[in-house]
N, C-alpha and C positions, 0 to 999 in steps of 0.2 A: 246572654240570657237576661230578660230584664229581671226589674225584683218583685215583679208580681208574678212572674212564670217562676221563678225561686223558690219563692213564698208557697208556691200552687203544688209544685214538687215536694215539697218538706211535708206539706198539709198530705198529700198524698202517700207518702211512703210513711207515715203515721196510720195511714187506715184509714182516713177520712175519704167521702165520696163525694163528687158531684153532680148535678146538682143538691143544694143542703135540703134536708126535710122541710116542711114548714109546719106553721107559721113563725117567724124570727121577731128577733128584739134583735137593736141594731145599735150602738152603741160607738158614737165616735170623737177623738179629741184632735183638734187642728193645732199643732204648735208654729205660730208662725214668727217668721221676721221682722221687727218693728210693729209697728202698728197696722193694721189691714182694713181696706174699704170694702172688701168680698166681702159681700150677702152671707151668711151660716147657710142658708137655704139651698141656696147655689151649690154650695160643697158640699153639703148632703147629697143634692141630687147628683151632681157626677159619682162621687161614692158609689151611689147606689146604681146608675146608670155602668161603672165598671164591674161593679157585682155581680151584673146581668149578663154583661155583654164576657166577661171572660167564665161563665159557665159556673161560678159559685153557686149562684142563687138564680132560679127557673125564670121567676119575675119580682120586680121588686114591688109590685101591689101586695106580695104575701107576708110584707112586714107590716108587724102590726104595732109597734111601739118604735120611737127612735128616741136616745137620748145622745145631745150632742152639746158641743162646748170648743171657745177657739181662747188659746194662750197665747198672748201676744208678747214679744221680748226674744223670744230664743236667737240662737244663734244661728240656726238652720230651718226650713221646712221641713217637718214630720207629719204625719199622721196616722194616730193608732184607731184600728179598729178590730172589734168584737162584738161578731155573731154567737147570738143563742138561742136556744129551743125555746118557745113560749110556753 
């Protein structure tokens, strides 16, 4: 199982449904490795491109706000996100 089919299960056995209502605010923090040459843009868009395509969200034109950010130093690749109702 990967950990966005985990993640999808857990969201699910909570009561949540998919596809999410709209319109969303979209919120996400990149913690990466060293320093990083990737675009912010770029990782928004795959973000929002998995969002779509694993059935979260209908289409990702129905966000209407994004706020986004990359921390560079960790020790690992993460990255947190959080969808919410506008």
């Amino acid at each position: 199982m990967t950990d966005l089919t985990a993640q999808m299960y857990k969201l699910k056995v909570q009561g949540h449904r998919f596809p999410l209502a709209t319109p969303y605010v979209l919120k996400c923090t990149f913690a990466l490795k060293g320093k990083s040459t990737t675009d912010l843009d770029n990782m928004i868009s795959s973000v929002c491109d998995i969002l779509q395509d694993a059935g979260i969200i209908e289409d990702d034109k129905d966000i209407i706000e994004i706020q986004a950010g990359k921390i560079q130093g960790h020790t690992d690749y993460t990255t947190q996100i959080t969808i919410a109702y506008a």
